[in-house]
C-alpha positions as CSV (number, residue, x, y, z in Angstrom):
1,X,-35.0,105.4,6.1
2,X,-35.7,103.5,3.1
3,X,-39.0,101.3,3.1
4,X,-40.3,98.1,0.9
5,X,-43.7,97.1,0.9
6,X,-42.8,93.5,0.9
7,X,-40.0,93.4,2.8
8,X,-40.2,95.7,5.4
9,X,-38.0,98.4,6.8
10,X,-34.4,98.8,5.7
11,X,-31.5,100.5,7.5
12,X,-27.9,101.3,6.2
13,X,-25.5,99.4,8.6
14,X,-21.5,99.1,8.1
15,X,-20.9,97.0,4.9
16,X,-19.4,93.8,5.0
17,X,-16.6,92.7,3.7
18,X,-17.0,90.1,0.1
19,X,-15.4,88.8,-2.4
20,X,-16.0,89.9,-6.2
21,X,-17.7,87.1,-8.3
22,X,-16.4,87.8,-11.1
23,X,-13.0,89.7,-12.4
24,X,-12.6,93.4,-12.4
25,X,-15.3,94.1,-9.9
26,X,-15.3,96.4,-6.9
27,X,-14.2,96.7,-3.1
28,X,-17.1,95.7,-0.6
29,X,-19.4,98.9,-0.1
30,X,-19.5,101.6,2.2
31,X,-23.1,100.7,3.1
32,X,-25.3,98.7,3.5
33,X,-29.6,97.7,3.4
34,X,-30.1,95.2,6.3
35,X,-33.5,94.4,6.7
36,X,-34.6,95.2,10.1
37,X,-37.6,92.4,10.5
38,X,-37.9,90.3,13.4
39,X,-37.1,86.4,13.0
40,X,-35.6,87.2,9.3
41,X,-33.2,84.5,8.0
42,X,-32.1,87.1,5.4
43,X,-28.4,88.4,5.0
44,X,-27.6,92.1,5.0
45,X,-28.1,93.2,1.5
46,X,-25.6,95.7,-0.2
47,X,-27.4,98.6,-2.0
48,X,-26.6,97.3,-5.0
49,X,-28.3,93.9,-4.0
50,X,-31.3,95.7,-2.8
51,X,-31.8,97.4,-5.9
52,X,-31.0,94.8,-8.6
53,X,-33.3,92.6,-6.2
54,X,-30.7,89.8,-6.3
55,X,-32.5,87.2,-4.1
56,X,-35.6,87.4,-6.9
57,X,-34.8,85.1,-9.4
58,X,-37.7,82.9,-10.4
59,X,-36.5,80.9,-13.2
60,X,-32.9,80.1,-11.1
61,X,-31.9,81.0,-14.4
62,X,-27.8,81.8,-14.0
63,X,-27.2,84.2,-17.0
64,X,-30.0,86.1,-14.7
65,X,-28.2,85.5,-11.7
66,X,-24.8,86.1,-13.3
67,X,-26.1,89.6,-14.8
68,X,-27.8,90.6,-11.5
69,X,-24.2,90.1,-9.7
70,X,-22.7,92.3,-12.1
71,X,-25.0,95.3,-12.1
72,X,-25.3,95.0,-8.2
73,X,-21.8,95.3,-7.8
74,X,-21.4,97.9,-10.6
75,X,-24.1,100.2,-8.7
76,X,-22.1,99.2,-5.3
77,X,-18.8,100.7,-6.9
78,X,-20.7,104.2,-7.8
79,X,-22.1,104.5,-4.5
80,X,-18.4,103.9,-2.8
81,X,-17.7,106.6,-5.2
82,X,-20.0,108.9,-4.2
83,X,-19.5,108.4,-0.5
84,X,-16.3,109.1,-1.1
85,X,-16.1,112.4,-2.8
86,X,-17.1,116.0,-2.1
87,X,-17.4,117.2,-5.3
88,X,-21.6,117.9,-5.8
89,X,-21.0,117.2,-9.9
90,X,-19.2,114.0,-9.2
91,X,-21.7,113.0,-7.0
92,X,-24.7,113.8,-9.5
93,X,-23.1,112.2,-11.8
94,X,-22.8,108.8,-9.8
95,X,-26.0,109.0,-8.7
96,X,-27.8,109.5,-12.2
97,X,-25.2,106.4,-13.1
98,X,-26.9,104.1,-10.2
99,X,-30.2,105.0,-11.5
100,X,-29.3,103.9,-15.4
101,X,-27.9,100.6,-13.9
102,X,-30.7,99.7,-12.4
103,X,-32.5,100.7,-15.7
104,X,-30.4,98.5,-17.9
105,X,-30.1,95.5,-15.4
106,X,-34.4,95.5,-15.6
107,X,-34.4,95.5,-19.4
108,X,-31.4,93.2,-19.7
109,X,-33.0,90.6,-17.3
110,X,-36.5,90.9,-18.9
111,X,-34.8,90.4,-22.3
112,X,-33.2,87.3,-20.9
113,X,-35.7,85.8,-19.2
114,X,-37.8,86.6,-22.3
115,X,-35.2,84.0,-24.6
116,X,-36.1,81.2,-22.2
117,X,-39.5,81.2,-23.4
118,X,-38.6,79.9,-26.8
């Protein structure tokens, strides 16, 4: 089980099925977060979504919400890759992948939202 403080419990359920929003992206996941709170209006949230925290975006800036999508969907592919091979290096290596996007999607949106205070 994954927990958030502020959101609650999460659970991986059966991904759905979405189209890319943008070119070049990847197939739907192989998993999925779903928040498992009572009277929740929230959508099931890919991992991907869950980490890159897609549904926080304070300014409704879109290069922040354009850049967000990609990363989600970037860390989405590498865990359908990793679910989907055997190999313990491969999987290591996707994993240690995930955790840099997440990195780089932090410092890229901080360095965008930091240009819209000029």
């Amino acid at each position: 089980m994954v927990t958030s403080g502020w959101r609650g419990r999460l659970e991986l359920v059966p991904a759905r099925s979405h189209k890319p929003k943008y070119a070049g992206s990847s197939p739907a996941p192989a998993t999925t977060l779903k928040p498992s709170m009572e009277n929740t209006d929230m959508r099931t949230l890919t991992l991907g979504e869950s980490r890159c925290h897609i549904n926080f975006n304070p300014s409704s800036d879109d290069k922040i919400g354009t850049f967000k999508r990609m990363m989600a969907d970037a860390i989405d592919y590498c865990n359908n890759e990793l679910l989907g091979t055997e190999d313990g290096e491969a999987k290591r290596c996707f994993s240690i992948a995930m955790t840099e996007l997440e990195t780089a999607q932090m410092y890229a949106v901080k360095g965008i939202a930091k240009g819209l205070k000029k």
